[in-house]
VODREN-736480 format. One line per field, with one value per atom (N, C-alpha, C): residue number from 1; residue in three letters; x, y, z. Coordinates in Angstrom, 1 decimal. Atoms other than C-alpha are relative to their C-alpha. Layout:
N
nr NUM; ...;
rest ALA; ...;
px X; ...;
py Y; ...;
pz Z; ...;
This chain:
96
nr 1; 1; 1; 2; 2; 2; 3; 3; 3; 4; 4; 4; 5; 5; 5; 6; 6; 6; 7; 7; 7; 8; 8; 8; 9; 9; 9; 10; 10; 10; 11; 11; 11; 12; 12; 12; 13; 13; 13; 14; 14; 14; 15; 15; 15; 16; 16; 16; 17; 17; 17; 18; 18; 18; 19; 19; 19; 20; 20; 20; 21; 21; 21; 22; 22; 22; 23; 23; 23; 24; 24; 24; 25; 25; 25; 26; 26; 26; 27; 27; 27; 28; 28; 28; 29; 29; 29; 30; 30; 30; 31; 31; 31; 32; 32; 32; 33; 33; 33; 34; 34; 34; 35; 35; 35; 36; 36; 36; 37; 37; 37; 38; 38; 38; 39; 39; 39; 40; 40; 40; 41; 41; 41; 42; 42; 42; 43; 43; 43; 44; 44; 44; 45; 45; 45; 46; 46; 46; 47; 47; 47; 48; 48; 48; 49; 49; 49; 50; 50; 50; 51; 51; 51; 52; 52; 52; 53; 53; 53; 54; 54; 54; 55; 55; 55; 56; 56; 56; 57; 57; 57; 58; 58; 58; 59; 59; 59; 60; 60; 60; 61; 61; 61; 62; 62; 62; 63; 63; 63; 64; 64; 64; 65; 65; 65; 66; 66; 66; 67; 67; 67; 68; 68; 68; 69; 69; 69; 70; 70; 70; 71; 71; 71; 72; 72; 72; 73; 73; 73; 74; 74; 74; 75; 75; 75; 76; 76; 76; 77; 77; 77; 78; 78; 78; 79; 79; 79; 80; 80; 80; 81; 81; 81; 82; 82; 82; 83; 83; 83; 84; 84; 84; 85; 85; 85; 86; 86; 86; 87; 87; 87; 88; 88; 88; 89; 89; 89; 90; 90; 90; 91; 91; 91; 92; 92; 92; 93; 93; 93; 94; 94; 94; 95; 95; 95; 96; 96; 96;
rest UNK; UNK; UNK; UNK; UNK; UNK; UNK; UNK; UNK; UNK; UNK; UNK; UNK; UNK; UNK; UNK; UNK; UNK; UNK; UNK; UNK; UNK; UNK; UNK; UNK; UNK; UNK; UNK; UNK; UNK; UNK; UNK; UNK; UNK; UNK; UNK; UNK; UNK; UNK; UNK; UNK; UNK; UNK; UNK; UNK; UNK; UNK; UNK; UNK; UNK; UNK; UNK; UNK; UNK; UNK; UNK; UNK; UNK; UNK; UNK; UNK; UNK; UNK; UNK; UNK; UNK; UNK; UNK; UNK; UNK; UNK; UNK; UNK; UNK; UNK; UNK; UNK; UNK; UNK; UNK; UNK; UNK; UNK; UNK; UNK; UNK; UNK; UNK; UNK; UNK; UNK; UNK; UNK; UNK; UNK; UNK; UNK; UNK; UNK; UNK; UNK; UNK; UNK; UNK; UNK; UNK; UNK; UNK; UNK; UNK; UNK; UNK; UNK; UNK; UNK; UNK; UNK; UNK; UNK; UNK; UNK; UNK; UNK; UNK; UNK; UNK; UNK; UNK; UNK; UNK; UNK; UNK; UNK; UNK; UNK; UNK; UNK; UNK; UNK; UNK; UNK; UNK; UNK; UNK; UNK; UNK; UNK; UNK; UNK; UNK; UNK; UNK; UNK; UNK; UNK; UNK; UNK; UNK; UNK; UNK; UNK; UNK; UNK; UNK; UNK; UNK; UNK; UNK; UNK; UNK; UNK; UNK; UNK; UNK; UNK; UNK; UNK; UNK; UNK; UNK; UNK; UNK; UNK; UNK; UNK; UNK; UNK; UNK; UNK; UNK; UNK; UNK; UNK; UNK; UNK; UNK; UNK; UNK; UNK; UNK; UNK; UNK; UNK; UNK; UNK; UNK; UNK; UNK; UNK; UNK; UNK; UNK; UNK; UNK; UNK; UNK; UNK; UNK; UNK; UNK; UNK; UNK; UNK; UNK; UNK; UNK; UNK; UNK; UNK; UNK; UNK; UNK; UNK; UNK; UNK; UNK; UNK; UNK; UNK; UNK; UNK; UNK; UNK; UNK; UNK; UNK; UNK; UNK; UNK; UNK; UNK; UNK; UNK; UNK; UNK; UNK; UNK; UNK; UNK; UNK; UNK; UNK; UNK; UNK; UNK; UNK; UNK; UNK; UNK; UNK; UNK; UNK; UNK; UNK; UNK; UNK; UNK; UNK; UNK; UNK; UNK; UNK; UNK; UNK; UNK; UNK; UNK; UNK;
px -0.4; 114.4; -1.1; 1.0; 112.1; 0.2; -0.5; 111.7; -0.8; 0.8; 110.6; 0.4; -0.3; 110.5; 0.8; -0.6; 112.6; -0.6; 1.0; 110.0; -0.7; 0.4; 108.6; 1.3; -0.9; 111.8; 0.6; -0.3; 112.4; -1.1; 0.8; 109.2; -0.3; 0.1; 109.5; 1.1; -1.2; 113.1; -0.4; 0.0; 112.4; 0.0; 0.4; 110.8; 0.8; -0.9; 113.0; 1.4; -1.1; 116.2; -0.4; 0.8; 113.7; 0.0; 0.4; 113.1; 1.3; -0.9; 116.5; 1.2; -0.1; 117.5; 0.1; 0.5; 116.0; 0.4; -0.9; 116.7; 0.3; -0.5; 118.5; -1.8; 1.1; 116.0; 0.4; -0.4; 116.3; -0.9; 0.6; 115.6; -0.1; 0.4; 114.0; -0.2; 0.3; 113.9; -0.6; 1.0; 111.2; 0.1; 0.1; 111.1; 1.3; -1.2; 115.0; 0.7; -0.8; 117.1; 1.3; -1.1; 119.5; 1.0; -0.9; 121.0; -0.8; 0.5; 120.4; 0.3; 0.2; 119.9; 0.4; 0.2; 121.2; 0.4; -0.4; 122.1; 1.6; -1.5; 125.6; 0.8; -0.3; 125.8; 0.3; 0.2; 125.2; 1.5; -1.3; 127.9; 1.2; -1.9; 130.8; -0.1; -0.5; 129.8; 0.4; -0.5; 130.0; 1.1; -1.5; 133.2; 1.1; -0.6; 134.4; 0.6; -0.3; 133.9; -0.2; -0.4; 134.1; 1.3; -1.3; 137.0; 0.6; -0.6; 139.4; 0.2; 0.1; 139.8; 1.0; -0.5; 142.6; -0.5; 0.6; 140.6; -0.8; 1.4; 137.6; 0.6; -0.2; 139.5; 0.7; -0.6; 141.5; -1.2; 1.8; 137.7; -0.6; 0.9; 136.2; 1.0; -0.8; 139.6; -0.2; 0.1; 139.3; -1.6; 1.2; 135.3; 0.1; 0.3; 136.0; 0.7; -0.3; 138.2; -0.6; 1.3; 135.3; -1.0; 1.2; 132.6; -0.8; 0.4; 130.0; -1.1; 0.6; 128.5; 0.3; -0.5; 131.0; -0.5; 0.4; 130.1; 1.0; -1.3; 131.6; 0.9; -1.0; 133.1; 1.0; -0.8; 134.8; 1.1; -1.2; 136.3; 0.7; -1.1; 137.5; 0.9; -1.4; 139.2; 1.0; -1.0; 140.9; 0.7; -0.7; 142.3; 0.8; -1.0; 144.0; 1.6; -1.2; 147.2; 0.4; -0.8; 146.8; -0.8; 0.3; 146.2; -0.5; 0.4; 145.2; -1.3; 1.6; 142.5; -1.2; 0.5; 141.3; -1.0; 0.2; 141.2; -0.9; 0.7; 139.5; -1.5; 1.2; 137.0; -1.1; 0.6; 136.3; -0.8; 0.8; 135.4; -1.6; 1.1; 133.2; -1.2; 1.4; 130.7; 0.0; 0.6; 130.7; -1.1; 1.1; 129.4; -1.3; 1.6; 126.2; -0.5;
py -1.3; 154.1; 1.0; -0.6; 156.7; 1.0; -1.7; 159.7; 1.3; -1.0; 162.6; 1.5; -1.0; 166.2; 1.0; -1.6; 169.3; 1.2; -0.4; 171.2; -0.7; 1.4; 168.2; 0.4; 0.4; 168.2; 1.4; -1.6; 172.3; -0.1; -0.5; 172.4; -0.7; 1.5; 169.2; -0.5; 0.8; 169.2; -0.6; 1.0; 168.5; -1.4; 1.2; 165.5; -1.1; 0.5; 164.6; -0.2; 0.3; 164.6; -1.2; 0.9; 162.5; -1.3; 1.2; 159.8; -0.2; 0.3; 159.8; -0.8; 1.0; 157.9; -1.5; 1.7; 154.5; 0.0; 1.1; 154.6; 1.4; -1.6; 157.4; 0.3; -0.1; 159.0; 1.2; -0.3; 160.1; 1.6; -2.0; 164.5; -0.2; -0.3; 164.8; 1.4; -1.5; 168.0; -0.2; 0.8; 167.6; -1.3; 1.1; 163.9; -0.6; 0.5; 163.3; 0.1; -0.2; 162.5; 0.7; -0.3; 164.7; 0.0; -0.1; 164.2; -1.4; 0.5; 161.6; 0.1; -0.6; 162.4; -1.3; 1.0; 160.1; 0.2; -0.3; 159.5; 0.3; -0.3; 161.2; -2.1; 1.4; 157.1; -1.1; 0.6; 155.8; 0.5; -0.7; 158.0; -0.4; 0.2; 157.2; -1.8; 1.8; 153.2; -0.2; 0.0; 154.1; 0.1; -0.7; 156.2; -1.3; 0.8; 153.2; -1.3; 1.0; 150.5; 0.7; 0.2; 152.1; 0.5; -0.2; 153.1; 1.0; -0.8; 155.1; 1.1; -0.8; 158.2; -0.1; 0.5; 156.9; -1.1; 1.6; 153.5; 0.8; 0.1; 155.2; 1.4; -1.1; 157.8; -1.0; 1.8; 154.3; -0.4; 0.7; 153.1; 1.0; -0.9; 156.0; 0.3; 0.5; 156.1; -1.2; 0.9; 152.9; -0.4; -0.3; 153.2; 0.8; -1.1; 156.1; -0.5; 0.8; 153.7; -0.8; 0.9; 151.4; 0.4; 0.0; 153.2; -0.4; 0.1; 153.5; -1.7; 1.3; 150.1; -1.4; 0.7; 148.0; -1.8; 1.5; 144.1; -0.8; 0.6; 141.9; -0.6; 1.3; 138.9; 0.7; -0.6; 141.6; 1.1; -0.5; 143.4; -0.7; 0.9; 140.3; -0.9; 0.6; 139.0; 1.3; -1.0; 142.3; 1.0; 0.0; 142.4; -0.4; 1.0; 139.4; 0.3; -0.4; 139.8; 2.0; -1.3; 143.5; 0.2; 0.5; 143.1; 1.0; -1.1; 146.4; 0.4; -0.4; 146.8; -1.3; 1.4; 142.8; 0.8; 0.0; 144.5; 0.9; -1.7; 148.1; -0.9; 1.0; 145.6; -0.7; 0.7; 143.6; 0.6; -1.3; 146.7; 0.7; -0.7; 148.1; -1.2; 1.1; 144.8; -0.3; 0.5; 144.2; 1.2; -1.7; 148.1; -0.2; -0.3; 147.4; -1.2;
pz -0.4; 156.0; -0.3; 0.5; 156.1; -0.4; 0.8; 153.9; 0.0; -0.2; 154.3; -0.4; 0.6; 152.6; 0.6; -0.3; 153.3; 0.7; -0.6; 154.3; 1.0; -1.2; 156.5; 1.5; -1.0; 158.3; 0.9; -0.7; 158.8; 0.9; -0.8; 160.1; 1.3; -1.4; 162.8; 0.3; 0.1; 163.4; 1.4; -1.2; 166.7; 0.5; 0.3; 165.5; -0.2; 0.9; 163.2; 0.9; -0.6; 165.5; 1.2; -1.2; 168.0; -1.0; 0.8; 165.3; -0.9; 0.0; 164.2; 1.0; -1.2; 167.3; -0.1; 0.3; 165.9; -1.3; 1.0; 162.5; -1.1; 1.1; 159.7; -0.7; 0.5; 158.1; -1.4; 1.1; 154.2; -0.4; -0.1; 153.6; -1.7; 1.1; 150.2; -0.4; 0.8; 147.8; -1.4; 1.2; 145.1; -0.5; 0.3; 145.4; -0.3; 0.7; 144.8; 1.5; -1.3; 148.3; -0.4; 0.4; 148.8; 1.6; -1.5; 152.7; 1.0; -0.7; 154.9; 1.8; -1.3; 159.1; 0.5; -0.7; 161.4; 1.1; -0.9; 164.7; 0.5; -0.1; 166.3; 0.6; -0.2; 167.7; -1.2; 0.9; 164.5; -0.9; 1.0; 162.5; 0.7; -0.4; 165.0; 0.2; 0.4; 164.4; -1.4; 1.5; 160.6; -0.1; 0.2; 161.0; 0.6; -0.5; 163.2; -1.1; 0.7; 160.9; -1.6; 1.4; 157.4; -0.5; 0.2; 155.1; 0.6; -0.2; 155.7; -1.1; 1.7; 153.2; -0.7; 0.6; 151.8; -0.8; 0.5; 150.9; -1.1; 0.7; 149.9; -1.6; 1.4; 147.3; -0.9; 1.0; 145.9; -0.9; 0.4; 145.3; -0.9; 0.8; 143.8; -1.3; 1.1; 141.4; -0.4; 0.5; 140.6; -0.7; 1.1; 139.7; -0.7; 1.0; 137.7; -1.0; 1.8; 135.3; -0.3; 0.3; 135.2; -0.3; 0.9; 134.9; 1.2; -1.8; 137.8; 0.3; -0.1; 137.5; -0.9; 0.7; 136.1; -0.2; 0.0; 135.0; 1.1; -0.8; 137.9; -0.8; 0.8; 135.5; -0.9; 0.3; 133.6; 0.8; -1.1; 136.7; 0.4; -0.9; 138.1; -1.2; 1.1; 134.7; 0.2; 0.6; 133.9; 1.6; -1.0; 137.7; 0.3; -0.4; 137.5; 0.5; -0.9; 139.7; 0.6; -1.0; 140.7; 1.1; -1.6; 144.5; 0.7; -0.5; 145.2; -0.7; 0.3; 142.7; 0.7; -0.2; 144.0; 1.3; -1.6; 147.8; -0.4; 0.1; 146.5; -0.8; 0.9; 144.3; 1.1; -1.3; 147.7; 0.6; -0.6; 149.4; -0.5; 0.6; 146.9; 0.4; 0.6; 146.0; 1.7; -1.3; 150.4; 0.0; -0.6; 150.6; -1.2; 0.6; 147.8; 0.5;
C-alpha cells in the first residue's frame, strides 16, 4: 500500500484520487497513518463482504474483555461452549 503524507495528498489530490483506482493508498500525519483513501469500487466490495455493525460491535466487545491482543490458546480454552464468542473469535483471527 502506498503512503503518503497529508500535505502530499492536499497538494495532488487529483493524483491521489487517480492512483486510488489500483490500490488504497495510506494518508499520513507526521509519520503516523491516520486515514486510508480508497476506491468508491473497492468500499462497496468491502461493505459487501465485511461485517455487519452488529458483528463488528459483538467483536470489538468481546476484544475489550480480552485485551487488544489476546493469546489464541487462552481464548480458545476459556470459550469452550459459548458459540457466539467461538463465531466472533473466527471472525476476528480471518480479518488479521
Amino acid at each position: 500500500m502506498i503512503k503518503l503524507p497529508a500535505s502530499e495528498a492536499k497538494l495532488h489530490f487529483g493524483a491521489l484520487i487517480d492512483k486510488v483506482q489500483r490500490e488504497p493508498i495510506t494518508i499520513e500525519r507526521q509519520g503516523r497513518p491516520v486515514a486510508v483513501v480508497l476506491s468508491y469500487d473497492s468500499y462497496l466490495e468491502q461493505e459487501k463482504n465485511g461485517m455487519s455493525d452488529s458483528d463488528r460491535r459483538k467483536a470489538l466487545e468481546f476484544l475489550d474483555r480480552w485485551g487488544k491482543r489476546p493469546v489464541v490458546e487462552d481464548v480458545e480454552e476459556k470459550m469452550q461452549g459459548d458459540v457466539k464468542a467461538q463465531a466472533i473469535w473466527g471472525k476476528y483471527v480471518q480479518g488479521t
